[in-house]
Structures are given as structure tokens and as C-alpha cells.
C-alpha positions in Angstrom: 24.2 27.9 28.3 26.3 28.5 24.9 28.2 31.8 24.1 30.0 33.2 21.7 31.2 36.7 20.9 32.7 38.8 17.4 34.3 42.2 17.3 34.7 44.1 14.1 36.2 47.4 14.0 35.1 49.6 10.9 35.2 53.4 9.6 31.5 53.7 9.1 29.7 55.9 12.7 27.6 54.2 14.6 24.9 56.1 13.1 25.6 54.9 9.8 25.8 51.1 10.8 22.8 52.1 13.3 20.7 53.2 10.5 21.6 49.7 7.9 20.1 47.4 11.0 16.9 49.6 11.2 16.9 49.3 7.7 14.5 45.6 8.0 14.0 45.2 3.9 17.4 44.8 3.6 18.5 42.4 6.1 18.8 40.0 3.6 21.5 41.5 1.4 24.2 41.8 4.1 22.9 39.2 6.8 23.2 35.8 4.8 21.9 33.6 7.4 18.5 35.3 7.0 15.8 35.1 4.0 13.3 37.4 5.6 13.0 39.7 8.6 9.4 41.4 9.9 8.7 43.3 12.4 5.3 44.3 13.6 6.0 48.0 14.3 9.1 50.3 14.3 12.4 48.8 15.3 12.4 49.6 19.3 11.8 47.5 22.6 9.2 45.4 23.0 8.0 45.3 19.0 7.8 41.8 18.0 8.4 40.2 14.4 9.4 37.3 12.4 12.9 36.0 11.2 13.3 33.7 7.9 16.5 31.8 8.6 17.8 30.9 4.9 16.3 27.8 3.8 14.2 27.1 7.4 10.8 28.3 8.9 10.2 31.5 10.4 11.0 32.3 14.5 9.1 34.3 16.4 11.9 37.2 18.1 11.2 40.2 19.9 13.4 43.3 20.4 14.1 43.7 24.1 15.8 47.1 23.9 16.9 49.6 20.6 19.5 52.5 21.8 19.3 54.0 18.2 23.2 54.3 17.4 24.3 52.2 20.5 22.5 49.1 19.4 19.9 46.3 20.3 19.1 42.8 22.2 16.6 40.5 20.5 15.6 36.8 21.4 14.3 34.5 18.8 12.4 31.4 20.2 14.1 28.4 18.8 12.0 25.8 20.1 9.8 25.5 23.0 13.2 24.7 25.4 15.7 27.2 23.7 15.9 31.3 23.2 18.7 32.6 21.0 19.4 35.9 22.8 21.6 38.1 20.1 23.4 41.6 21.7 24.3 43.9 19.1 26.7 46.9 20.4 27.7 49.9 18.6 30.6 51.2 20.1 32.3 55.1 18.4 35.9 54.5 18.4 38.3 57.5 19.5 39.4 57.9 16.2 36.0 57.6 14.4 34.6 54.7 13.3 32.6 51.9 15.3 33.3 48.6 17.1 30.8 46.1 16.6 30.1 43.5 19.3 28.1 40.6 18.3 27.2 38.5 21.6 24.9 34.9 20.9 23.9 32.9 24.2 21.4 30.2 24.1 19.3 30.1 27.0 17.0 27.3 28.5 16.8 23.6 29.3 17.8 22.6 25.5 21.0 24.8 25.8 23.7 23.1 25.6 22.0 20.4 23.1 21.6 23.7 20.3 24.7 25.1 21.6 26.9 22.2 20.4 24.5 21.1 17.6 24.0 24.6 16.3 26.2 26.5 17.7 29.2 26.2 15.5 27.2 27.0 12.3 25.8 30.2 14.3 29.4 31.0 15.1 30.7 30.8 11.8 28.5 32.8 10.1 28.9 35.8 12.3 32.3 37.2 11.2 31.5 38.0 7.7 28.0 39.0 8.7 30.0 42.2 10.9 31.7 42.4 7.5 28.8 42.7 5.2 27.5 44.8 7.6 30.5 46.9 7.7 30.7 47.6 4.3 27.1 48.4 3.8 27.2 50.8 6.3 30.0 52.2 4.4 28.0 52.3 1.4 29.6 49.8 -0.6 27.1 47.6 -2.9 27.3 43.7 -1.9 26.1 41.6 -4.8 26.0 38.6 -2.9 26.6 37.4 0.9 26.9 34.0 2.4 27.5 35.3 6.4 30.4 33.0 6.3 34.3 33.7 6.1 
């Protein structure tokens, strides 16, 4: 199994960060590792869809639970050996605002072979994925996002 886990503490409520990942159409402008995302119904467990990884063929993923505000799992099949399981937690912070948990784990005989072939270039992308997020949930316009530092 690979791992890997980012925090990002922001002003926007979990509501307001809750509502930009519900928000499908514009994955794409704050989430640069992905070209398209579709989903086959509303964004809740068990709907299925299809994620466009920048430059790559689409993965079949499914939504295994969406606590509107809280956050959601999905798992995208990588390859017939390999699920990328992705945890998404919205947590309120005393003072308002939101902590952001990103959790990756790669799951399945091929494992460890993704995790230390791909698993680096998953990893980097996520911290200024959280921030793109961030800011769009904020409200701020992003003319352009690479999901990398």
C-alpha cells in the first residue's frame, strides 16, 4: 500500500469549499491534474463517473460516501491491479475557517509498483491543488492552475 496525506488551513467554511467540489464543471480550473470530471448523477455515494487526468485517458471512480460540508471518499480504478482511494475532509476550525485533509492510498496487488512510480507526481500536485481550492472557495478568480507548488 502507498499513502500520503496534505493539510491546508483556510478562511473559507466548509460550506463554501463543500459547495466548489460539488461544483463538477469546474474541477478543471482549480484541480490541475484533471482535464475533465463526470459524474452520472448528483454528487453523493454510490454515483459513478469519469475523471480526465490532464493529458491521459479517462478512469472510471465512484463516490463511496458525500457528507455535504464534511467531505467525500472516491476510488478511481487505475488499472485492473490498482484503486486510487482519495479522502477528502472538511474540517470547521474553532475560529472559522476549514481544515482540509487530503488522504491518497493505493490499494491492490500493483500498490507499491504505482505508489513509487506514481506516487511522487500524485504527491506533488496535491499542495497547491488544497490551494487552488482554497482560494476558490474564497472566491478569488484563478486564471490558470498547474496542482503543483
Amino acid at each position: 500500500m502507498w499513502s500520503f496525506e496534505h493539510t491546508l488551513e483556510c478562511p473559507a467554511t466548509p460550506e463554501e469549499v463543500w459547495r466548489v467540489y460539488t461544483d463538477i464543471d469546474d474541477w478543471p480550473q482549480w484541480n490541475g491534474g484533471v482535464e475533465l470530471l463526470e459524474l452520472a448523477g448528483p454528487f453523493e455515494a454510490g454515483t459513478s463517473g469519469m475523471v480526465t487526468p490532464r493529458g491521459q485517458e479517462p478512469l472510471p471512480f465512484v463516490l463511496i460516501s458525500a457528507d455535504p460540508g464534511r467531505g467525500y471518499v472516491s476510488e478511481t480504478a487505475i488499472a485492473d491491479t490498482v484503486v486510487l482511494r482519495t479522502s477528502n475532509t472538511l474540517e470547521p476550525l474553532p475560529g472559522g475557517g476549514t481544515r482540509i485533509v487530503a488522504q491518497l492510498a493505493m490499494h491492490g496487488p500493483a500498490a507499491e509498483y504505482f505508489g513509487t512510480s506514481f506516487g511522487p507526481a500524485f504527491a506533488a500536485g496535491v499542495p497547491g491543488t488544497l490551494q487552488a481550492l482554497a482560494k476558490s472557495a474564497q472566491g478569488v478568480t484563478l486564471t490558470s492552475s498547474s496542482g503543483e507548488d
